[in-house]
Steps between C-alpha positions, in 0.01 A plus 500: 500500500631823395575753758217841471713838349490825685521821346497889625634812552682681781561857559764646672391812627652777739664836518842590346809326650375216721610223307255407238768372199718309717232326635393426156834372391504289798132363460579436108905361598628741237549853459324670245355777678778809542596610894682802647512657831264807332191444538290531189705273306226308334296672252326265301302209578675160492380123511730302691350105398552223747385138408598209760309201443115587460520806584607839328450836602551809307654773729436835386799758656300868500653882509536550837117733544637857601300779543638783273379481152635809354653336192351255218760212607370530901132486387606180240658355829191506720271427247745164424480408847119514506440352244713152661284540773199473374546219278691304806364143663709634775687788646832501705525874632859487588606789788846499667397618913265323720265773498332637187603849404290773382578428126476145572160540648407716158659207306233278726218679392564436143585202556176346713265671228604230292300305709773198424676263796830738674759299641714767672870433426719660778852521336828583630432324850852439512567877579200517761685369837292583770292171477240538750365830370486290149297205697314855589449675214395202300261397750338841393510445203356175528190623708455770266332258275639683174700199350413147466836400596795668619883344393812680660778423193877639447507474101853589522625166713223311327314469884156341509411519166406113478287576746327776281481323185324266675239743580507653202427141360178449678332817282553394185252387300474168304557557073743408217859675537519796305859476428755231420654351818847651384367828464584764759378849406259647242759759384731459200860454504580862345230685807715234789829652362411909466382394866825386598686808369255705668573366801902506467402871437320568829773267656818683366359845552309474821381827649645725213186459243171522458253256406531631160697208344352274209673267298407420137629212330642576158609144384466130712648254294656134499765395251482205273809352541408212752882473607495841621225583650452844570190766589554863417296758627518853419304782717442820577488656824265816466471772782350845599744732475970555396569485854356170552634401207840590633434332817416125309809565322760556740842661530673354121166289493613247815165506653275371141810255473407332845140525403531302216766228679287459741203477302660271290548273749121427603417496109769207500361331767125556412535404109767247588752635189714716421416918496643742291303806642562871372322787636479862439347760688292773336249830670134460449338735672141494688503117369333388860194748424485468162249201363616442202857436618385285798349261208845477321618396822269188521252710755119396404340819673186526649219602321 
């Protein structure tokens, strides 16, 4: 007798910087979603698959939901994130304290209008040490009556998170798989590697430069020659204004060289070949309020 399937979708939900990618990456056993200490890293909305035996789910990573939508590409974010949420068997609303903060508890209210099962996912407990006002504070939590269950989790060290699959397991729904068993994300191979360069950018740079950083990629290729296999990628770094420009670039351009090593790297790993990757930087200014641009950049805005 052949074992039932079970199919459905999980959204990862929560505000900017608590730890929503690398728990994805962890969930899925791969990276494909980008991380940096900043928050706001993600922008778009990724599927993370997992399939392990029976049972797949489809984790959807969301935009961190932030409050100031001054700009086209902040309004695309929350409107991303939403949109996961709604269309969720499931939501893990990820914070990083044992108490919910004020943006957390505006994140909440989106979030239970969905009117979908909320498994509260308290990450980082690594870095909360004063244990009994944890046992405390999720006690609260727990009377509160807000979540049907509550999972304490460091993504980081990989702590508990059999423990939430599990639960995660128990809300998804019976169906056909949606994806091949060896699939892992609903993004293409060019959108995982302008990610990775992305994130090399926020990485390299740190504090120094605005979220207005896209990368476009000009030419994703794999040679013929079976003995030498080798993937070339050429992109384009586009930003607001000269002085960021400058910034990317680097005294004698040192700092878009150790973008690109490093990025290289990951790309190796990820595609499992060899990378020749070029990049060039070039001003585009008012691209992150500018619609038209944001499409060129693989952003489908909302309507």
């Amino acid at each position: 007798m052949s074992m039932n399937s079970f199919c459905g979708y999980v959204a990862i939900a929560g505000k900017p910087n608590v730890g929503k990618s690398t728990l994805l990456n962890q969930l899925i056993e791969q990276k494909i979603a980008i991380t940096s200490r900043r928050p706001q890293t993600t922008r778009h909305q990724i599927s993370g698959i997992r399939t392990k035996d029976n049972i797949q789910i489809v984790f959807i990573d969301t935009p961190g939901i932030h409050d100031t939508q001054v700009k086209t590409l902040n309004r695309y974010m929350n409107k991303a994130a939403k949109t996961a949420l709604i269309s969720a068997d499931a939501i893990l609303f990820v914070i990083d304290n044992d108490i919910l903060s004020e943006k957390d508890n505006a994140i909440y209210k989106d979030i239970s209008a969905c009117k979908r099962p909320i498994i509260l996912v308290v990450n980082k407990v690594d870095k909360l040490k004063d244990k009994f006002r944890l046992a405390t504070n999720l006690e609260k939590l727990a009377a509160s009556k807000q979540f049907d269950k509550i999972i304490t989790v460091s993504a980081k060290n990989k702590t508990n998170l059999e423990q939430l699959i599990q639960c995660i397991n128990s809300y998804i729904p019976q169906g056909e798989h949606h994806f091949p068993e060896d699939q892992i994300t609903d993004r293409s191979e060019r959108f995982i590697a302008a990610e990775f360069i992305r994130e090399q950018i926020f990485r390299q740079v740190g504090d120094e430069l605005p979220y207005d950083v896209a990368v476009s990629l000009e030419k994703f290729s794999y040679t013929d020659n079976p003995k030498k296999p080798l993937l070339t990628i050429e992109a384009t770094i586009y930003v607001n204004r000269k002085s960021q420009k400058a910034i990317i670039i680097g005294n004698k351009g040192d700092r878009l060289k150790q973008i690109g090593t490093e990025a290289r790297k990951y790309l190796e790993i990820q595609f499992d070949i060899k990378v020749m990757l070029r990049l060039w930087v070039k001003v585009k200014s008012g691209w992150a309020d500018n619609a038209k641009a944001l499409q060129s950049f693989g952003y489908n805005l909302p309507e």
